[in-house]
Structures are given as structure tokens and as C-alpha cells.
LUMTOR-766585 format. One record per residue: x, y, z of N, C-alpha, C in turn. Coordinates in steps of 0.1 Angstrom, whole numbers, padded with zeros to 4 digits, always signed. Example, Ala and Ser with C-alpha at 12.3 -4.5 7.8 and 13.67 -1.06 7.14 Angstrom:
BEGIN
+0132-0057+0078+0123-0045+0078+0132-0033+0078
+0128-0022+0071+0137-0011+0071+0129+0000+0079
This chain:
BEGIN
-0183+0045+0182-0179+0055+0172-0167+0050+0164
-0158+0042+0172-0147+0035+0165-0151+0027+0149
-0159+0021+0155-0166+0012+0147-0172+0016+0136
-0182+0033+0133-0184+0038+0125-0170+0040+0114
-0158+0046+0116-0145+0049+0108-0144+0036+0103
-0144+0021+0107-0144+0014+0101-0155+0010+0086
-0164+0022+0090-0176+0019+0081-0175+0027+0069
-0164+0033+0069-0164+0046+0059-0162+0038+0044
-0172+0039+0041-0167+0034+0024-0163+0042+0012
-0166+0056+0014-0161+0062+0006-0161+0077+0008
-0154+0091+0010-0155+0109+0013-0149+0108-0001
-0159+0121+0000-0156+0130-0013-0155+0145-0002
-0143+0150-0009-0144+0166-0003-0144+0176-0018
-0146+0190-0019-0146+0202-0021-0142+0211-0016
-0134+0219-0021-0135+0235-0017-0127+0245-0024
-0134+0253-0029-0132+0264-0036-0142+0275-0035
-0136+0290-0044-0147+0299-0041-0146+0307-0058
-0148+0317-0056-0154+0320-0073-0137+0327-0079
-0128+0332-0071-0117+0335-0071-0104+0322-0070
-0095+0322-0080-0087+0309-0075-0088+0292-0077
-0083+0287-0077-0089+0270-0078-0096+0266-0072
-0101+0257-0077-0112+0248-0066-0107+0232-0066
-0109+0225-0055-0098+0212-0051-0111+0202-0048
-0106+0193-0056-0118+0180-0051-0109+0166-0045
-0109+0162-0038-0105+0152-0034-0114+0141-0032
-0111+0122-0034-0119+0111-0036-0112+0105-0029
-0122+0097-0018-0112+0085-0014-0120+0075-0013
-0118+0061-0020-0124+0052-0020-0120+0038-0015
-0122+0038+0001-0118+0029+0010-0123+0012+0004
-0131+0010-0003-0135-0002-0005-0123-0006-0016
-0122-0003-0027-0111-0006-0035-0102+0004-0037
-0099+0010-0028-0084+0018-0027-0078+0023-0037
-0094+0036-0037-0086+0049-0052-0082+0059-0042
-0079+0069-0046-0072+0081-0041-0074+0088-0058
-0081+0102-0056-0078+0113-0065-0084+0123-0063
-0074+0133-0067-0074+0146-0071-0073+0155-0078
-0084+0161-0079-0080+0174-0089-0086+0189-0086
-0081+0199-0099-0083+0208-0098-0090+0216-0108
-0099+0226-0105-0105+0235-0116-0099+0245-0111
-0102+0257-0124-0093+0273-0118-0085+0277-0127
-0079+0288-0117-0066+0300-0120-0055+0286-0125
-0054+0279-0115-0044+0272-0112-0046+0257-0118
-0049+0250-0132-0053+0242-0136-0035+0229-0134
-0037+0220-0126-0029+0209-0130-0040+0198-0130
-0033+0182-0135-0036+0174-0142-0043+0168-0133
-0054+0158-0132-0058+0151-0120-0046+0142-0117
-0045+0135-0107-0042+0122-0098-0049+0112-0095
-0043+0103-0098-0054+0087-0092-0043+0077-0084
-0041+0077-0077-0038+0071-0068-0038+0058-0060
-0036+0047-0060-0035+0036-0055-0036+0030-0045
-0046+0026-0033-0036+0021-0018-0041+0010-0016
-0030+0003-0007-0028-0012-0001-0039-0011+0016
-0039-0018+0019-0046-0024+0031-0041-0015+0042
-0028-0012+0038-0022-0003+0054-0023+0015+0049
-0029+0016+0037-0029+0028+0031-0040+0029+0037
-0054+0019+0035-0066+0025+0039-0068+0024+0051
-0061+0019+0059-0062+0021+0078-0055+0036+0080
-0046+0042+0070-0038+0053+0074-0049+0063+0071
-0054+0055+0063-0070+0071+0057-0077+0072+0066
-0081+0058+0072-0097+0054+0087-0088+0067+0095
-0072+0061+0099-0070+0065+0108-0068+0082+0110
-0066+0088+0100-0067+0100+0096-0077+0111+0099
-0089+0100+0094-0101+0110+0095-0107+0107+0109
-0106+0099+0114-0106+0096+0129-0102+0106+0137
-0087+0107+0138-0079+0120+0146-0089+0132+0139
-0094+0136+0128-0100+0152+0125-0116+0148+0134
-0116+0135+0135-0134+0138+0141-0146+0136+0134
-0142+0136+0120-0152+0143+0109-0170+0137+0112
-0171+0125+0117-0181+0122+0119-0190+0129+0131
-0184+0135+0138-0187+0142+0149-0189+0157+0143
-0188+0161+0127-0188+0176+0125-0201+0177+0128
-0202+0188+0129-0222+0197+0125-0221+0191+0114
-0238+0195+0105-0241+0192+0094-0233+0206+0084
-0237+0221+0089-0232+0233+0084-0222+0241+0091
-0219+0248+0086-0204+0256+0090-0203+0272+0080
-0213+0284+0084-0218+0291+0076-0211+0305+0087
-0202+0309+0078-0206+0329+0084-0210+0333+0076
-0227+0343+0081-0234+0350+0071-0229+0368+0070
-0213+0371+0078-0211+0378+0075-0202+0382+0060
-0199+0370+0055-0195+0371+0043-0199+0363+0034
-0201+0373+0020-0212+0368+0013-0203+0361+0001
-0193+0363-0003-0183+0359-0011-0173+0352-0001
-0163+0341-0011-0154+0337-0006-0154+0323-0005
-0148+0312+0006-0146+0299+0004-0159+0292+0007
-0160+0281-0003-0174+0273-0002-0167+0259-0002
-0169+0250+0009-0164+0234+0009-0173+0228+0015
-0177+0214+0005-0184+0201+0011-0178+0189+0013
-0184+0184+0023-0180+0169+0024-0188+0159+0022
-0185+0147+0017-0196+0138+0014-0191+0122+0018
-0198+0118+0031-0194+0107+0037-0204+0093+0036
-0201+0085+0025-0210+0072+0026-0200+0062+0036
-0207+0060+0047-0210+0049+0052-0218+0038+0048
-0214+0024+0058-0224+0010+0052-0239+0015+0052
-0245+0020+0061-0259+0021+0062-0265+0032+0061
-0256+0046+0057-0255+0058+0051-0250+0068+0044
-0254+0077+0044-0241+0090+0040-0245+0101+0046
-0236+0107+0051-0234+0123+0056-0232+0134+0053
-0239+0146+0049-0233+0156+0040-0228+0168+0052
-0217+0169+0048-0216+0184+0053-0209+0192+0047
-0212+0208+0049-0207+0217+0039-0206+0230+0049
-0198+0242+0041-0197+0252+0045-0194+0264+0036
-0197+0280+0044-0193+0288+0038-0188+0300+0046
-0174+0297+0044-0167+0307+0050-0164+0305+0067
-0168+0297+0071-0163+0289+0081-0166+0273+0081
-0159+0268+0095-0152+0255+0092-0152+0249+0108
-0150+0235+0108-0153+0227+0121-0137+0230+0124
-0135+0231+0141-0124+0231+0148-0110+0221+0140
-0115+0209+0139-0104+0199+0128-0101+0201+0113
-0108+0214+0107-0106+0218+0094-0095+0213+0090
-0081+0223+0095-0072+0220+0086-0061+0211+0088
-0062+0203+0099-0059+0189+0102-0065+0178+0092
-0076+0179+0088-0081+0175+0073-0075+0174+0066
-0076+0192+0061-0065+0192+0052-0053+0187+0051
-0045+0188+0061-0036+0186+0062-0034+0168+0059
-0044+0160+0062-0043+0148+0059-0048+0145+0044
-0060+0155+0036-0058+0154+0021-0046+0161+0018
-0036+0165+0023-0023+0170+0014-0013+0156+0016
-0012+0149+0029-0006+0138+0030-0009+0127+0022
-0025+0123+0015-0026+0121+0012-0023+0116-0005
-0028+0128-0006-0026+0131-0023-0015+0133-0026
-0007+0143-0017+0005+0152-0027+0004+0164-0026
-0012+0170-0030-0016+0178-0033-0019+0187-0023
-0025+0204-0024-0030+0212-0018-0047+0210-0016
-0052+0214-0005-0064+0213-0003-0069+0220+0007
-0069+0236+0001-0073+0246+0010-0073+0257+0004
């Protein structure tokens, strides 16, 4: 499983709902972009972002500690019908992984987040 994090070549995240901003985050482990932006209430300017060799081991090593490759595919309460909607999108060397949700979230959610905010600068939740 180690060895998969090493394979991550590029996550894309999402999450917003029809109220409020919606937050997209890019990370591009092969040539080391970083960006973010925002749609919404709350409109700021994207971010693009630069990283070095120890940047992109801090990203592997980031998304490692949340698990992400170990999420489910969905993450759905059908008790609510409005509200937050977030995808993730994981190409690996020999694939990609989609996962998404609505209105709930894998146990490492906001530890995620919490490493797209380290990462970016930015908010991502």
C-alpha cells in the first residue's frame, strides 16, 4: 500500500453545496503544481503554487496519514437532500479512483482538509 502513495500522480478535490463557495483543489505530484480556487458567495482569486521534491513527499506523505486510498467509493446520507457535495479524483500510474459524497464523509475527512489548508493557504471545507 506504501508503494501505491508513491504512485499518486495527480488528486483533484471538490466541495461545495448550492449555498456558499465551492473549493477546488489540484495537486500535481509529477511536475509539482499546487492550485486553488474558488466559486461562490465568497469569490477570491485562484492560487498556483509551486513545489520542490520535499514538497511532493510532504503531499505523498499527507495523503497517506488521511488513508485516502483505503476510502469507500461513496459517502452518501440520504437523509439530507440539500447541502455539501465533495469529489475526489485520484490518478494513479495504472489508474484512477473516484470518490465522492453527499453530506457525509470518510472517518479522515477533515484531516484532509486540514492538509488541503496546509497545503494551499487556503480553506477547504
Amino acid at each position: 500500500m506504501n508503494q501505491d502513495y508513491n504512485n499518486i500522480k495527480k488528486i483533484e478535490a471538490s466541495i461545495g453545496g448550492y449555498f456558499g463557495s465551492s473549493y477546488k483543489f489540484k495537486a500535481d505530484l509529477v511536475n509539482g503544481h499546487i492550485s486553488w480556487s474558488t466559486e461562490g458567495e465568497y469569490f477570491e482569486p485562484p492560487i498556483i503554487l509551486n513545489m520542490d521534491a520535499e514538497g511532493i513527499t510532504l503531499v505523498r506523505n499527507g495523503l497517506r496519514e488521511c488513508n485516502i486510498l483505503s476510502w469507500d467509493k461513496e459517502y452518501i446520507d440520504h437523509h439530507i437532500l440539500d447541502g455539501t457535495q465533495w469529489s475526489l479524483e485520484i490518478q494513479l500510474s495504472e489508474k484512477s479512483i473516484h470518490i465522492n459524497g453527499s453530506n457525509a464523509y470518510p472517518p479522515e475527512w477533515k484531516k484532509f482538509c486540514e492538509v488541503v489548508r496546509k497545503l494551499s493557504g487556503k480553506p477547504f471545507d
